[in-house]
C-alpha positions as CSV (number, residue, x, y, z in Angstrom):
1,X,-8.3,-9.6,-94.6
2,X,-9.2,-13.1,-94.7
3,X,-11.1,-15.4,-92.5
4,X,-8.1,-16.7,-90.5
5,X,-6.8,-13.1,-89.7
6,X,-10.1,-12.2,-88.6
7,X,-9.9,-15.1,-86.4
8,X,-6.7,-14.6,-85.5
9,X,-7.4,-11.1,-84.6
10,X,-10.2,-12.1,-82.4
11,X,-8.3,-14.8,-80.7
12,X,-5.4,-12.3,-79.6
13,X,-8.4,-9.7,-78.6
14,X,-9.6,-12.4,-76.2
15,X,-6.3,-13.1,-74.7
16,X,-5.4,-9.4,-74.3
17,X,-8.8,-9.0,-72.7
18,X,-8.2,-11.9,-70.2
19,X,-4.8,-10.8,-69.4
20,X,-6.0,-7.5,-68.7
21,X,-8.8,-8.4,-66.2
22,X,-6.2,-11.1,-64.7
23,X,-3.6,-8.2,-64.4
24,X,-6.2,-5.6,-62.8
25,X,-6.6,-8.8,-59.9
26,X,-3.9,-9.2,-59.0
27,X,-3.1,-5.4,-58.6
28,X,-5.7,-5.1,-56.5
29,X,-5.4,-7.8,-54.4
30,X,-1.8,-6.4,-54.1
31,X,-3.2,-3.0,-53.1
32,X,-5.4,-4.8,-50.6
33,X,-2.5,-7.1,-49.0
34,X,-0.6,-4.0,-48.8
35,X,-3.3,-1.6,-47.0
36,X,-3.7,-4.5,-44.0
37,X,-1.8,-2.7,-41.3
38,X,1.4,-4.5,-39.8
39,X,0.7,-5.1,-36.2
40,X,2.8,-2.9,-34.5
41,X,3.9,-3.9,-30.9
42,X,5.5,-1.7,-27.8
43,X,6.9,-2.1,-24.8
44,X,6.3,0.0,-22.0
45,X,7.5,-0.9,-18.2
46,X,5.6,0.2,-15.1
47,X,8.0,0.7,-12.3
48,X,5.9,1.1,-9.2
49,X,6.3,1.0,-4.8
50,X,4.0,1.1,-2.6
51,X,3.2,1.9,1.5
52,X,7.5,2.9,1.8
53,X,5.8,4.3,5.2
54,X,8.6,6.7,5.3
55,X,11.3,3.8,4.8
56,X,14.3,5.3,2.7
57,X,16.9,2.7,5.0
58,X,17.7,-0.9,4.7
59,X,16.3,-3.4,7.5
60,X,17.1,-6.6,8.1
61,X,15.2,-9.8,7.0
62,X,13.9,-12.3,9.4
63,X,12.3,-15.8,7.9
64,X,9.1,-14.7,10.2
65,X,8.0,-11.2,10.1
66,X,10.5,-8.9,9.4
67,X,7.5,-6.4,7.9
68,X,4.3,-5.8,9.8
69,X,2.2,-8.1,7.2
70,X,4.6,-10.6,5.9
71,X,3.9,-13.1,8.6
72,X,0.1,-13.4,8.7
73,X,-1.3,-12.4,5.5
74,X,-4.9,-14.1,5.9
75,X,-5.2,-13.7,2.1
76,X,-2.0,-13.5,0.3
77,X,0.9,-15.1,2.9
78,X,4.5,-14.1,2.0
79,X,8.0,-14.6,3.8
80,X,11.4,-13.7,2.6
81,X,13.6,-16.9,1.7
82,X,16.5,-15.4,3.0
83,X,18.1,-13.5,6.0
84,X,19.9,-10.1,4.7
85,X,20.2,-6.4,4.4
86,X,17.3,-5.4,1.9
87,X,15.5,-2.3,0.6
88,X,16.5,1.5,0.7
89,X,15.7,4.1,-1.4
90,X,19.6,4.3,-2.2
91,X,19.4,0.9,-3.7
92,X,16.4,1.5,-5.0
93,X,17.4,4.4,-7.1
94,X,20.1,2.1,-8.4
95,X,17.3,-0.3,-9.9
96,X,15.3,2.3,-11.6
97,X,18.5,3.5,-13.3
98,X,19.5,0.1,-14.0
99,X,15.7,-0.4,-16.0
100,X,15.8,2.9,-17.2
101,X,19.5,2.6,-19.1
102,X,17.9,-1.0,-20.1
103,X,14.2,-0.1,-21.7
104,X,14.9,3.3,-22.3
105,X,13.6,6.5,-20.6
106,X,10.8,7.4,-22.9
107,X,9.0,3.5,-22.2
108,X,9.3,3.7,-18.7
109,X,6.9,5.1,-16.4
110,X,7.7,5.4,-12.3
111,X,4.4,5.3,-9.7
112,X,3.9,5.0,-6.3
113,X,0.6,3.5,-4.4
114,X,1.0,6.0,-1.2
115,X,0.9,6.0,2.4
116,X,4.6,7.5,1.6
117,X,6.6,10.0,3.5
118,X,5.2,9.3,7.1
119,X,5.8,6.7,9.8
120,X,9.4,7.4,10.6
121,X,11.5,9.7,12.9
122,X,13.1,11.6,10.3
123,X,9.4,12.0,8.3
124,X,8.3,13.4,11.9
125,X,10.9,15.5,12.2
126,X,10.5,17.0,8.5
127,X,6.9,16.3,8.2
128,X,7.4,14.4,4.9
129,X,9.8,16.8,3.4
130,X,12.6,14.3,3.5
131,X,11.0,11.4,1.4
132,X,9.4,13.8,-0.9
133,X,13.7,14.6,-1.8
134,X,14.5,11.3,-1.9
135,X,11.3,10.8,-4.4
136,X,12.3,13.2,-6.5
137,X,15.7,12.7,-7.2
138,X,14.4,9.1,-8.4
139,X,12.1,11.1,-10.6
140,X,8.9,9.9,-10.0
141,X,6.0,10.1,-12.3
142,X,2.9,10.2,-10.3
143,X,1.7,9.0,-6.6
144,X,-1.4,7.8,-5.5
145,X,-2.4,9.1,-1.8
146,X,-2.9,6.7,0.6
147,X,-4.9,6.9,4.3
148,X,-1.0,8.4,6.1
149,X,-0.2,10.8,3.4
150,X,-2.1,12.9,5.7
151,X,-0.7,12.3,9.1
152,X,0.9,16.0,9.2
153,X,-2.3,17.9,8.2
154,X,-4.5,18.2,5.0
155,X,-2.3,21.7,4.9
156,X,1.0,20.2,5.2
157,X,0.1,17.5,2.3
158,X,-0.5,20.5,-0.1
159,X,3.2,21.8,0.9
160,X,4.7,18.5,0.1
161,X,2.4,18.5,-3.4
162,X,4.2,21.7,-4.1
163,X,7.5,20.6,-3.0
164,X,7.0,17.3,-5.3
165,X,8.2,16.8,-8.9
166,X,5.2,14.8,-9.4
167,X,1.7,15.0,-8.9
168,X,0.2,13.6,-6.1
169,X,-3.6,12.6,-6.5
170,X,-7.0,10.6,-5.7
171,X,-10.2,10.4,-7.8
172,X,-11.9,9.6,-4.8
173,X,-10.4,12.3,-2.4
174,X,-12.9,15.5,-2.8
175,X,-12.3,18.5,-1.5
176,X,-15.4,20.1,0.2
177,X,-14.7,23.6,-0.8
178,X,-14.7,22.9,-4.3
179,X,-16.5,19.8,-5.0
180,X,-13.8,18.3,-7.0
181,X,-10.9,16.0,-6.9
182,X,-7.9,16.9,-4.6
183,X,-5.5,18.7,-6.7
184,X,-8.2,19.1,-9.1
185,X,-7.2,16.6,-11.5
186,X,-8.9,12.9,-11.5
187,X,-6.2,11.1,-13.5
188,X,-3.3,11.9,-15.6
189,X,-2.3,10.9,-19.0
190,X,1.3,9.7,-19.7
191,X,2.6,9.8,-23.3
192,X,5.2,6.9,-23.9
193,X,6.1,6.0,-27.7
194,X,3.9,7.2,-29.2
195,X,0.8,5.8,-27.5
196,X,-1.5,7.5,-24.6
197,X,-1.3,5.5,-21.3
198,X,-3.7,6.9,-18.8
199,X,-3.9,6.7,-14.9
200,X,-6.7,6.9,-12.6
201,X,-5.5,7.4,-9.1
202,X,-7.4,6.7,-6.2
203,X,-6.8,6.6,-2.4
204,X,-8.3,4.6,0.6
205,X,-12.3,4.6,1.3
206,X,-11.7,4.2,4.7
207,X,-9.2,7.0,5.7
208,X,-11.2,8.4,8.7
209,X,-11.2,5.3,10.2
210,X,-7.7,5.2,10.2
211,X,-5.9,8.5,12.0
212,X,-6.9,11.5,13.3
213,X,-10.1,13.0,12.2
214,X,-8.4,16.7,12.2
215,X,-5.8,16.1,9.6
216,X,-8.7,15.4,7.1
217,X,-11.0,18.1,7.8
218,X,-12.3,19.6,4.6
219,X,-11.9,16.5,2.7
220,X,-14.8,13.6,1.8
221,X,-13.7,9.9,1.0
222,X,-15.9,7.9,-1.4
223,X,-15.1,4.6,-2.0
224,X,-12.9,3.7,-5.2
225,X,-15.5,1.8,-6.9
226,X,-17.3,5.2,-7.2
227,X,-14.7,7.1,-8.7
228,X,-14.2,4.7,-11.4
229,X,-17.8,4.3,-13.0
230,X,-17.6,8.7,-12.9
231,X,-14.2,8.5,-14.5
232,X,-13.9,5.4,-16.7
233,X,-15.7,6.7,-19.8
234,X,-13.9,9.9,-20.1
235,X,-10.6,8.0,-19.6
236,X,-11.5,5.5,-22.3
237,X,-12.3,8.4,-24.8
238,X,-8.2,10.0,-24.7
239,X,-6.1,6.5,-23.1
240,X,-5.2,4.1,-25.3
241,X,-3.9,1.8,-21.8
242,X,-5.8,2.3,-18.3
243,X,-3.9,1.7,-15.3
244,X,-5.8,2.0,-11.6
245,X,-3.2,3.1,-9.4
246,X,-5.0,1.9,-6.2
247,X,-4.6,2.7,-2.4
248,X,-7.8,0.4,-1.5
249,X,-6.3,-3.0,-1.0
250,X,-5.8,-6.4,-3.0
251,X,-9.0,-7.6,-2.2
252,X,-10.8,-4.3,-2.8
253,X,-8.9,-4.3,-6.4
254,X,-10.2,-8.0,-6.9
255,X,-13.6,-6.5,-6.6
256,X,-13.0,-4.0,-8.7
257,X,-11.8,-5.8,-11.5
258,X,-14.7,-8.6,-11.2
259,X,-17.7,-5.3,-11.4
260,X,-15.5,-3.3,-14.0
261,X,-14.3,-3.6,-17.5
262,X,-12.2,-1.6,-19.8
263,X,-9.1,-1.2,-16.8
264,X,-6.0,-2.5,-18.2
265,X,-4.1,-3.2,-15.4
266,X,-4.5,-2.4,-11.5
267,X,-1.5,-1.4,-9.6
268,X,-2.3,-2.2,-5.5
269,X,-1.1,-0.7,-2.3
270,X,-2.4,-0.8,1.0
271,X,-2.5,-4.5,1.6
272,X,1.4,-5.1,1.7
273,X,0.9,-7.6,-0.8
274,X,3.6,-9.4,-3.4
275,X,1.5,-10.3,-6.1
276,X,3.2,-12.8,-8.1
277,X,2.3,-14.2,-10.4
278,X,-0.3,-11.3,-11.6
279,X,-3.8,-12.2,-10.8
280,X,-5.8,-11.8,-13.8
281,X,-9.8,-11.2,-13.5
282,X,-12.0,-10.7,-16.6
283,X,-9.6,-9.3,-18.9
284,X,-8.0,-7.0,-16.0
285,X,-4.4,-8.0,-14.3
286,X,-3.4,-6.8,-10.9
287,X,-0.2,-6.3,-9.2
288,X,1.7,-4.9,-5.7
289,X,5.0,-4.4,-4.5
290,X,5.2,-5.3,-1.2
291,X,6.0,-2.3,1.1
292,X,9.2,-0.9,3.2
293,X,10.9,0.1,0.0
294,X,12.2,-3.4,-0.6
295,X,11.0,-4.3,-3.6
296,X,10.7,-2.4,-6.9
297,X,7.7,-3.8,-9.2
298,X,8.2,-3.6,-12.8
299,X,5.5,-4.5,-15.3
300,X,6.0,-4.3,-18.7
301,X,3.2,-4.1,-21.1
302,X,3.2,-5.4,-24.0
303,X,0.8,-3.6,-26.5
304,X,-0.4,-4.2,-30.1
305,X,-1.5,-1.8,-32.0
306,X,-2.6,0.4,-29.1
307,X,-4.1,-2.9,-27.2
308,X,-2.7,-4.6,-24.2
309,X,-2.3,-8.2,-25.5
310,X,0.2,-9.1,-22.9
311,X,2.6,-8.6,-20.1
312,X,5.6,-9.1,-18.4
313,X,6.5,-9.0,-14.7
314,X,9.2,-9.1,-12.4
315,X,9.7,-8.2,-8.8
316,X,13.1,-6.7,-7.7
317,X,14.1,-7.6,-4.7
318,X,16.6,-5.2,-3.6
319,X,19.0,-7.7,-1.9
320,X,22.5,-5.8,-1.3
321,X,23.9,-8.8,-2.6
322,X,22.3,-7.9,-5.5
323,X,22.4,-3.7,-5.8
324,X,25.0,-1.0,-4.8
325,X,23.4,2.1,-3.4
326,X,23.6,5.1,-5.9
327,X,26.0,7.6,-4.7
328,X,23.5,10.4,-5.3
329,X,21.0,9.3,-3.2
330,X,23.2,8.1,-0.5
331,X,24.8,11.7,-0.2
332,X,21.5,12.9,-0.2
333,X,20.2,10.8,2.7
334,X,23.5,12.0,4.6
335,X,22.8,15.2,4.2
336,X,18.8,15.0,5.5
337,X,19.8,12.8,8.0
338,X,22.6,15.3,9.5
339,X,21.0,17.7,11.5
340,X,19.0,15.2,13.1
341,X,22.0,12.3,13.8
342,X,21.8,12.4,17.4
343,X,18.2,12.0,17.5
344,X,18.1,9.4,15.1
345,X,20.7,7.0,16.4
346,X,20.3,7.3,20.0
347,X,21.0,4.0,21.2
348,X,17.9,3.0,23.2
349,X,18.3,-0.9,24.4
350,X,19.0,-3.9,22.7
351,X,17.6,-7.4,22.5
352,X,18.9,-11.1,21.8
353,X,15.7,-12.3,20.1
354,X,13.6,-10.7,17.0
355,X,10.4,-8.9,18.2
356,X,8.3,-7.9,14.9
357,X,4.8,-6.8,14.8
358,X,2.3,-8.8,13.3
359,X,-1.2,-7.5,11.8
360,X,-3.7,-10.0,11.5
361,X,-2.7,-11.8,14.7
362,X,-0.8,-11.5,18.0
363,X,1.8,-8.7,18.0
364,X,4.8,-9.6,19.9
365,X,6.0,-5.9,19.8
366,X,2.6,-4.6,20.5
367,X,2.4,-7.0,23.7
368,X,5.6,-5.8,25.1
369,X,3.8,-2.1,24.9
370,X,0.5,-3.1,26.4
371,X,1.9,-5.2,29.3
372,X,4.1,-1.7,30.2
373,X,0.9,-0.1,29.5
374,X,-1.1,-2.2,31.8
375,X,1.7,-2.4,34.4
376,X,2.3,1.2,34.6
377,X,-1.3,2.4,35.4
378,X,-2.5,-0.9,37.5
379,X,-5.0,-1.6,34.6
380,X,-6.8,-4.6,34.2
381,X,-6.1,-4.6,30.3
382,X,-4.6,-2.9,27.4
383,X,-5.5,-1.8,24.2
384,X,-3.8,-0.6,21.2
385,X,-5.0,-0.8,17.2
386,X,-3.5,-3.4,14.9
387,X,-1.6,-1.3,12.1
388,X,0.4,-2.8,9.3
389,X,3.6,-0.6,9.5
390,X,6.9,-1.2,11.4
391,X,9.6,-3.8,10.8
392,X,11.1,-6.1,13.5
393,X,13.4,-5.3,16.3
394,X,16.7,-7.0,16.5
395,X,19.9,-6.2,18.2
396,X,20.8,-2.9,19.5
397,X,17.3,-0.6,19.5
398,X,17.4,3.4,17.9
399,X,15.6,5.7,18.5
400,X,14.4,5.6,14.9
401,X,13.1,1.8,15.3
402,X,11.2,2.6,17.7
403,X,9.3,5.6,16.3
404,X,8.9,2.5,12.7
405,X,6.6,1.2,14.4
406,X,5.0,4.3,16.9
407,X,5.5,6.9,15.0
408,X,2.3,8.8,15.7
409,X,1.9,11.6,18.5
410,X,-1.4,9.6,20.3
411,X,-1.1,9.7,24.0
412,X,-2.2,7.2,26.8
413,X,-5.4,7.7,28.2
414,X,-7.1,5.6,31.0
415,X,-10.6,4.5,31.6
416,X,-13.3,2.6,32.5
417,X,-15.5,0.0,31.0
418,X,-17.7,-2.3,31.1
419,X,-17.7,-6.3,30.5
420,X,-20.5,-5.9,27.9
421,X,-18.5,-2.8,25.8
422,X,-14.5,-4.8,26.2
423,X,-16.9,-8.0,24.5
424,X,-18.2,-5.9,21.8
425,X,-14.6,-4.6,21.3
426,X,-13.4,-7.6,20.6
427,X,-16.6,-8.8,17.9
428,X,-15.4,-5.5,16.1
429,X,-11.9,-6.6,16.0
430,X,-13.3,-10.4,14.3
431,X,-15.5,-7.9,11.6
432,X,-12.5,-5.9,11.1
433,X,-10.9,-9.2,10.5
434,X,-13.4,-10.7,8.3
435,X,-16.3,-8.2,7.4
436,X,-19.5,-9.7,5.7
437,X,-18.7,-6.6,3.2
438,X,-14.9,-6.7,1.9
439,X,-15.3,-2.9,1.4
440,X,-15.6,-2.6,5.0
441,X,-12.2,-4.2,6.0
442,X,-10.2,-1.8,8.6
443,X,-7.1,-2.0,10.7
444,X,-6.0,-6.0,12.0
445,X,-6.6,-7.3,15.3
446,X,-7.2,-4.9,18.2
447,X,-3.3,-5.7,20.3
448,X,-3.7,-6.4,23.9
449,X,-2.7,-7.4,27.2
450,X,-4.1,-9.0,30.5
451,X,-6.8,-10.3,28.2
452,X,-7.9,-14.3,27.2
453,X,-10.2,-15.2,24.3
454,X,-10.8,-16.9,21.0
455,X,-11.8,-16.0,18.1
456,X,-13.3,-18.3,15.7
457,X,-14.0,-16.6,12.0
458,X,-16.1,-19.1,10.5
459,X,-18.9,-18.1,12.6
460,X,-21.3,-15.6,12.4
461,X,-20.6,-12.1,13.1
462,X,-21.7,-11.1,16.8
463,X,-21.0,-14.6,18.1
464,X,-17.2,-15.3,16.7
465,X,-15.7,-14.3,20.5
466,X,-15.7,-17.0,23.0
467,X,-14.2,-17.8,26.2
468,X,-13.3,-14.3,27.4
469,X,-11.1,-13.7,30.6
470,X,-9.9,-11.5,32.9
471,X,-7.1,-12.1,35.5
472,X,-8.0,-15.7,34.2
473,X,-12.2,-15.0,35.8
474,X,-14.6,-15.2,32.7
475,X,-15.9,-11.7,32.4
476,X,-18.5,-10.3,33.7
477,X,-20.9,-7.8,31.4
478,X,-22.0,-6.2,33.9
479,X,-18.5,-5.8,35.8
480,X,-16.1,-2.8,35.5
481,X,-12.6,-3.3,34.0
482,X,-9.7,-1.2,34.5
483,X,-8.5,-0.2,30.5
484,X,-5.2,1.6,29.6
485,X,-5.4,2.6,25.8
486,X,-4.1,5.9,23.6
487,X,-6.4,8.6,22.0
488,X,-6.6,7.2,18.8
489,X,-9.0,4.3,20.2
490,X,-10.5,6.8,22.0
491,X,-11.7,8.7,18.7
492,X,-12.8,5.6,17.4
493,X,-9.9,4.4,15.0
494,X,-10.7,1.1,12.9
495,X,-14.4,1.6,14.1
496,X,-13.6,1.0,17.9
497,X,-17.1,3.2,19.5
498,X,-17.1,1.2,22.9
499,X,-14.1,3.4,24.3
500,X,-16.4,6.9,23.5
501,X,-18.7,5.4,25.3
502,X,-16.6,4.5,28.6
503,X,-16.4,6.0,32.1
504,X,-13.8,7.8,34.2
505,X,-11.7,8.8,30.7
506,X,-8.5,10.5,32.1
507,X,-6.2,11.7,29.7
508,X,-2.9,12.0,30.1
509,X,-0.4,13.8,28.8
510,X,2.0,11.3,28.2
511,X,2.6,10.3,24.4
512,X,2.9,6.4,23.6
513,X,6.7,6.5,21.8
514,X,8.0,8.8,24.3
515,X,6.9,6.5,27.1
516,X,8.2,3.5,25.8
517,X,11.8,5.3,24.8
518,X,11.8,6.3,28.5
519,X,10.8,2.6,29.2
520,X,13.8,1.0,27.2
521,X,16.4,3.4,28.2
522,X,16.0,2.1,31.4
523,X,16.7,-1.9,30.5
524,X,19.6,-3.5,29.9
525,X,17.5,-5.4,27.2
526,X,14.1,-6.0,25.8
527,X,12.9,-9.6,25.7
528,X,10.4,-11.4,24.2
529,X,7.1,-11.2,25.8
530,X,6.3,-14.4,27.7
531,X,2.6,-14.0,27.9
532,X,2.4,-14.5,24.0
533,X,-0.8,-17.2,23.6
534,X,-3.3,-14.8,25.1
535,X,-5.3,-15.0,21.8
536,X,-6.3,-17.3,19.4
537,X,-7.7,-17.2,15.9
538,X,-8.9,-20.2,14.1
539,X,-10.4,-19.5,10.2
């Protein structure tokens, strides 16, 4: 072979040598372009309600306060737009269908906040069985419970558990006998699309502050927070997505998501709130529905390879504009409704003016109760809590209207106090207002009648109450008033001691909705109370 093969032969060696080590490159950066995972991205929607307080009808709108807390939110203000028929668990049902048929059952997931099946004639007169129906024919997946899912008894909330489709639980809710979780279980894990979304449930810190003290007997409340930091890390170890299903209020959750990472998403109740849009803290959104059963949240994560990298939300209002009822459901209600017809629609009175209740402020329905209160037993004043349940009276009055917004079984009690214990009433009602600790929020402002003052939040607590009277006399702290209040106050409901501590406590047997039913029955109609101004609150 001569020189120039040789050469030759070396020459095409090189080249086949280069070639090879440029082929074996770009195979493997092949191979490694390849092996990156494409992101893969779901969709999951989180339906959720919250505080339906027993509502399964439509009500009617007012621009004002046609819910307890929609007319003076101190925190989060909200007002429907529009005057109409909204809400019912009828039309709702028609809405989670609607999403359902739209997203697909497997990426949809249906929760509710609690304080549920109570706070309504025909919850009284089933002791929750009838919304616990309604619930599950809508096929819920889980529901938080709140401070009223145990107005019939700690016993009778067990029955409804049972009777339920879907769990029922609180992470914060122990039960004394066995140390653990009500229902046992802390949280539950949801499997949607292939991905693990879990749900840590927890109810209100407060809840023996809120009703009566035997319905909750063998049961401890610790606060949310709590709950979380014990339950957090072994959630994070099986979830892919967290959710906080939370009974403690929006700005509890707030607090919740500024002192804890690694929660997804928070889903409120409690405070009545619309949160739109979401309020995002740290890396942790929040959201809430309202209350009444008139609007259905839906929030739709968006997730990316396992991590929530966005999301979606919309509020449904159910306008009737808008929604049909669902046949199902509206048979349904007929038939729970039916043995109790006469009850429920008993015409009581009528009015030509809109009486809500407010929360955070003067009640107008709560003053027409206190001045029959105060008029009835010659008292100098009246007392009754602030609550956020009930919707607005307008036109002809039921029976069931009326027990929206008394629904409880307390019962009028008279007594004695003095000008020092009415003043430190009323400092507690401005702390329960505006605590220097936001875990200790409770109840709204104490309702009354016969009573003058002002309240002035931007000052210290102890010294916000000024320029207190009495049959228009500045009181006395020494002098004894004449009170008329109901045995919830009496057990110290929304942290009201002064009444345990009163004089000449008589007790009657009279409870507070049946004496104002007899009340109405006897007027032609109910107006607006004119002594509206008694109180004033400036922030």
């Amino acid at each position: 072979m001569n020189r120039m093969s040789q050469s030759n032969l070396k020459f095409l060696f090189l080249i086949s040598f280069l070639l090879s080590f440029v082929g074996c490159k770009t195979t493997n950066n092949t191979v490694s372009v390849n092996a990156e995972k494409t992101d893969i991205i779901k969709r999951v929607s989180i339906l959720h309600t919250n505080d339906m307080h027993g509502s399964y009808m439509p009500f009617q709108t007012t621009l004002d306060n046609a819910t307890a807390q929609t007319g003076d939110s101190i925190d989060n203000l909200m007002r429907f737009v529009e005057i109409g028929e909204i809400g019912g668990m009828a039309w709702m049902a028609t809405a989670v269908k609607l999403i359902r048929q739209e997203k697909g059952t497997k990426n949809v997931i249906l929760l509710d906040g609690g304080d549920t099946f109570s706070d309504d004639q025909l919850g009284n007169l089933t002791k929750g069985e009838a919304m616990i129906r309604m619930m599950n024919e809508l096929d819920y997946d889980l529901m938080a419970l709140g401070n009223h899912d145990f107005d019939y008894s700690l016993k009778r909330t067990r029955e409804l558990e049972k009777m339920a489709n879907f769990p029922m639980r609180a992470a914060n809710i122990i039960d004394q006998e066995t140390g653990k979780p009500i229902f046992k279980e802390p949280y539950i894990l949801f499997k949607r699309d292939g991905l693990k979304i879990g749900v840590l449930p927890v109810g209100y810190r407060n809840t023996p502050l809120t009703g009566n003290p035997k319905n909750i007997q063998g049961l401890k409340f610790t606060s949310g927070l709590e709950a979380i930091e014990k339950y957090l890390p072994e959630l994070k170890s099986k979830a892919d997505i967290i959710i906080l299903l939370s009974h403690e209020g929006m700005a509890v959750d707030k607090i919740i998501a500024e002192k804890i990472n690694g929660i997804d998403l928070i889903i409120g109740a409690h405070s009545h709130d619309v949160i739109e849009p979401p309020i995002k803290i740290n890396q942790t959104y929040i959201v809430q529905a309202l209350s009444d059963a008139a609007v259905l949240g839906e929030t739709e994560l968006i997730i990316t390879n396992k991590k929530l990298t966005g999301l979606s939300t919309q509020n449904h209002y159910l306008w009737h504009e808008k929604y049909a009822a669902d046949q199902n459901l509206q048979q349904l209600i007929q038939e729970l409704r039916a043995p109790y017809l006469v009850k429920l629609e008993e015409n009581i009175s009528r009015t030509d003016t809109v009486i809500g209740r407010q929360y955070k402020s003067e009640s107008p329905f709560d003053r027409v109760v206190t001045n029959m209160m105060r008029e009835e037993y010659s008292t100098d004043v009246a007392f009754l809590p602030g609550v956020g349940y009930g919707i607005s009276l307008q036109e002809y009055i039921t029976s069931e209207d009326i027990y929206k917004l008394l629904p409880h079984p307390a019962k009028i009690v008279n007594l004695e106090m003095t000008g020092s214990q009415i003043r430190n009433t009323l400092e507690q009602t401005a702390t329960n207002l505006k605590p220097k600790n936001k875990m200790e929020i409770v109840g709204g402002l104490i309702q009354s009648s016969g009573i003058h003052y002002h309240i002035d939040l931007s000052k210290p607590i102890g010294d916000r109450v000024t320029e207190i009277k009495i049959k228009n006399q500045p009181i006395a702290d020494s002098k004894i008033y004449k009170v008329s209040t109901h045995s919830g106050m009496l057990n110290g409901i929304h942290n009201y001691v002064e009444f345990a501590k009163s004089t000449n406590i008589h007790k009657t047997n009279m409870v507070l909705t049946e004496f104002i039913l007899d009340k109405f029955r006897k007027m032609t109609k109910v107006d607006f109370p004119e002594n509206m101004g008694e109180v004033t609150i400036s922030k």
